[in-house]
DOLOZA-498094 format. One record per residue (C-alpha): residue in one letter; y, z, x. Coordinates in nm, 2 decimals, always signed. Example, Ala and Ser with C-alpha at 12.3 -4.5 7.8 and 13.67 -1.06 7.14 Angstrom:
# residues 2
<node><aa>a</aa><north>-0.45</north><up>+0.78</up><east>+1.23</east></node>
<node><aa>s</aa><north>-0.11</north><up>+0.71</up><east>+1.37</east></node>
END
This chain:
# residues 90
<node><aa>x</aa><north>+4.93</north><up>+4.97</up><east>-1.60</east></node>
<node><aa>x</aa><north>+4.66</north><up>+5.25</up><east>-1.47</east></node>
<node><aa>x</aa><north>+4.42</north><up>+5.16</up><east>-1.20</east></node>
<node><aa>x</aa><north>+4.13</north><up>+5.20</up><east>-1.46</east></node>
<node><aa>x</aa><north>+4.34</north><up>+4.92</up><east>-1.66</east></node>
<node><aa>x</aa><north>+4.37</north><up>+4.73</up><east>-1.35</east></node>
<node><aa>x</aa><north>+3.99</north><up>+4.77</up><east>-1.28</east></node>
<node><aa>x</aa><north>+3.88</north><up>+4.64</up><east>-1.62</east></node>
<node><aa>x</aa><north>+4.12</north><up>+4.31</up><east>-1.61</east></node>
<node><aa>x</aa><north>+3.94</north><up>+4.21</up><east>-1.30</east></node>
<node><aa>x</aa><north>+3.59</north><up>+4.35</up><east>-1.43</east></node>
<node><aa>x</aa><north>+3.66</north><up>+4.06</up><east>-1.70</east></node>
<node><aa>x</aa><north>+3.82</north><up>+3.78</up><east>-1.45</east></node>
<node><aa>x</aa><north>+3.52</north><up>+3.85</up><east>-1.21</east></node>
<node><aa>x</aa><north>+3.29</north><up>+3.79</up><east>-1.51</east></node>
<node><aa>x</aa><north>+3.49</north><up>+3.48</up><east>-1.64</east></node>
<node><aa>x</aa><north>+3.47</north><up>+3.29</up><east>-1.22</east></node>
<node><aa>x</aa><north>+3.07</north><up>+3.39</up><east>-1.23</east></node>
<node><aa>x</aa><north>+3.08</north><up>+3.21</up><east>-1.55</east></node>
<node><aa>x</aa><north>+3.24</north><up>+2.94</up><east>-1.37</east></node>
<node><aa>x</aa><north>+3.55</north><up>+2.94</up><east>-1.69</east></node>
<node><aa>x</aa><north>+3.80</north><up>+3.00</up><east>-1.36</east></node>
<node><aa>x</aa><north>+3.86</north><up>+2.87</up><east>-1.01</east></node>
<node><aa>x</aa><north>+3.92</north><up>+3.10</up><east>-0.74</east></node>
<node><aa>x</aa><north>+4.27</north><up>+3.06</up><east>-0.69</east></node>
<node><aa>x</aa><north>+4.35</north><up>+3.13</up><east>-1.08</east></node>
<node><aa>x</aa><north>+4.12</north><up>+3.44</up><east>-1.00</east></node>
<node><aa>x</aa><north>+4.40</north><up>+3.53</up><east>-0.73</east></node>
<node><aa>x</aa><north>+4.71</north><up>+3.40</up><east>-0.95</east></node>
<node><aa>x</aa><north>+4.59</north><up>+3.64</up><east>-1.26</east></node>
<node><aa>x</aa><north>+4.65</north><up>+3.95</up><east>-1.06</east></node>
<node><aa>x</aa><north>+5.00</north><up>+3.82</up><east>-0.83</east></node>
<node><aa>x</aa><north>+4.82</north><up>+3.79</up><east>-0.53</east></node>
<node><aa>x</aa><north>+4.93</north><up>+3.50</up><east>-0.32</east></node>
<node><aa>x</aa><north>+5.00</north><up>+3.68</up><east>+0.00</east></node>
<node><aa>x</aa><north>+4.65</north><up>+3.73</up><east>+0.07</east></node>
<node><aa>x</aa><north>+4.45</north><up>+3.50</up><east>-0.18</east></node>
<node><aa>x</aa><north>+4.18</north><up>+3.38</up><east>+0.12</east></node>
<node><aa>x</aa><north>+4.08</north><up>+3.72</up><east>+0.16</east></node>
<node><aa>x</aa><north>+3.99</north><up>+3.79</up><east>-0.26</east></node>
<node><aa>x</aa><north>+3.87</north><up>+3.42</up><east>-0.25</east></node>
<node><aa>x</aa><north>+3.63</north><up>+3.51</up><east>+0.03</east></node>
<node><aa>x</aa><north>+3.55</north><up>+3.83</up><east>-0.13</east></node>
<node><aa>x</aa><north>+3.44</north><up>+3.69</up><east>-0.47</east></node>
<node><aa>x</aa><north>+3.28</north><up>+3.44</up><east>-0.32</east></node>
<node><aa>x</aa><north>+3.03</north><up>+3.65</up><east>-0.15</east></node>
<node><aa>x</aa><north>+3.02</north><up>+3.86</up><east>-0.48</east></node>
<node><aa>x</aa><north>+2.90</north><up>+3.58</up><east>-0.61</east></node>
<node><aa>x</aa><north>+2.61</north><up>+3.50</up><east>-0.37</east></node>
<node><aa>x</aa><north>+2.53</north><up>+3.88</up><east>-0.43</east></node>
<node><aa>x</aa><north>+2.54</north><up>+3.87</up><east>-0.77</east></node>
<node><aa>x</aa><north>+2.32</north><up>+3.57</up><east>-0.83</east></node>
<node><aa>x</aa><north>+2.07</north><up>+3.76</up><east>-0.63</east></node>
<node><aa>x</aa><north>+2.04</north><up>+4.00</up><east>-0.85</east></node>
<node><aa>x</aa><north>+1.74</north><up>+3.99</up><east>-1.04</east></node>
<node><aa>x</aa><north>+1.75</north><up>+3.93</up><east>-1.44</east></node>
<node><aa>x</aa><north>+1.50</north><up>+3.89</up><east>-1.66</east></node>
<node><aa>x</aa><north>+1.52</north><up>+3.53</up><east>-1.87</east></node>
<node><aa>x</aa><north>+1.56</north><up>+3.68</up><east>-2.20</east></node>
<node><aa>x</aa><north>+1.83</north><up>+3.92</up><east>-2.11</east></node>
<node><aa>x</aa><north>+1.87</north><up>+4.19</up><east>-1.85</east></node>
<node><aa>x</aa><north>+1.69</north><up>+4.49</up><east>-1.85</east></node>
<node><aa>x</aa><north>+1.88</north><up>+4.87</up><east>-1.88</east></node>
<node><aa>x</aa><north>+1.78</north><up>+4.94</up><east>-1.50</east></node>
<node><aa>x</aa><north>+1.89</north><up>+4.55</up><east>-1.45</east></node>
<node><aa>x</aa><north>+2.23</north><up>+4.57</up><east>-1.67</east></node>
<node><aa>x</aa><north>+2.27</north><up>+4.88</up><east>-1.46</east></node>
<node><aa>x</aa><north>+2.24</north><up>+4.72</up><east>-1.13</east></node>
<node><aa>x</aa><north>+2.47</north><up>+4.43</up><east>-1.26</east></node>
<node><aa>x</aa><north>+2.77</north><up>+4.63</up><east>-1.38</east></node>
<node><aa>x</aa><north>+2.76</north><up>+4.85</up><east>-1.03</east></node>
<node><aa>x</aa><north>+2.83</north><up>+4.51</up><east>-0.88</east></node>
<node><aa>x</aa><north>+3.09</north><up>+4.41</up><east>-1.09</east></node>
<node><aa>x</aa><north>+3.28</north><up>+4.79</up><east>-1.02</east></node>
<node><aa>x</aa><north>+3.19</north><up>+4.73</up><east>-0.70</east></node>
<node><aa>x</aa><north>+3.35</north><up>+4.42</up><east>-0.62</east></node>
<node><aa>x</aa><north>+3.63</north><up>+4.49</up><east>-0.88</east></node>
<node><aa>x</aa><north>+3.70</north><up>+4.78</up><east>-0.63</east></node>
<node><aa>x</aa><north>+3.70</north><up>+4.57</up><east>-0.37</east></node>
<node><aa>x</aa><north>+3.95</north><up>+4.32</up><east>-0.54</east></node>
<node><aa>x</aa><north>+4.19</north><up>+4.56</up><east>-0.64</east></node>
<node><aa>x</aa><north>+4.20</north><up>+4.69</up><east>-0.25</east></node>
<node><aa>x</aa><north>+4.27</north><up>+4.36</up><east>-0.16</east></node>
<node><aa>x</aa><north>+4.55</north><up>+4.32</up><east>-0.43</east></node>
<node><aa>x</aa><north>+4.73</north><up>+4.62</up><east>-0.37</east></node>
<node><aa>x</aa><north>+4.78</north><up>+4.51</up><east>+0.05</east></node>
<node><aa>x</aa><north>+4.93</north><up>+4.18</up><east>-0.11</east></node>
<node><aa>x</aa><north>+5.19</north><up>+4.38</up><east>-0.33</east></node>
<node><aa>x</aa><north>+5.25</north><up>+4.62</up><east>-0.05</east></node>
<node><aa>x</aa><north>+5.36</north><up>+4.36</up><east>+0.21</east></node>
END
């Protein structure tokens, strides 16, 4: 699997736990990561706060809004897959 594959199955999951369809620790168990699976909870949990900050218009998210939202997600999907690969590597 490429890093850019890697990077859109979180993308999805991150979308999925703001949605509330996942718990954290399924967020963690999705990719293999056990080792360190505080540390990604932690991580999408302040993702979260951020993300719900965002602002969004009612009826749908701007372009300049939609923008703002997906750098988040690639942000944090970043992030994630950081966090992911230290688990695998220990």
């Amino acid at each position: 699997m490429t890093k850019q594959d890697k990077l859109t199955k979180i993308h999805d999951a991150l979308i999925d736990y703001y949605s509330n369809s996942i718990p954290p620790k399924e967020f963690s168990r999705r990719f293999g990561a056990t080792k360190n699976m505080d540390e990604i909870q932690d991580c999408i949990a302040s993702s979260e706060v951020e993300w719900d900050a965002l602002p969004c218009n009612t009826e749908g998210a701007s372009d300049e809004q939609d923008a703002d939202l997906e750098a988040h997600l690639n942000s944090t999907a970043q992030a994630v897959l950081g966090l992911i690969n230290n688990t695998i590597a220990v």
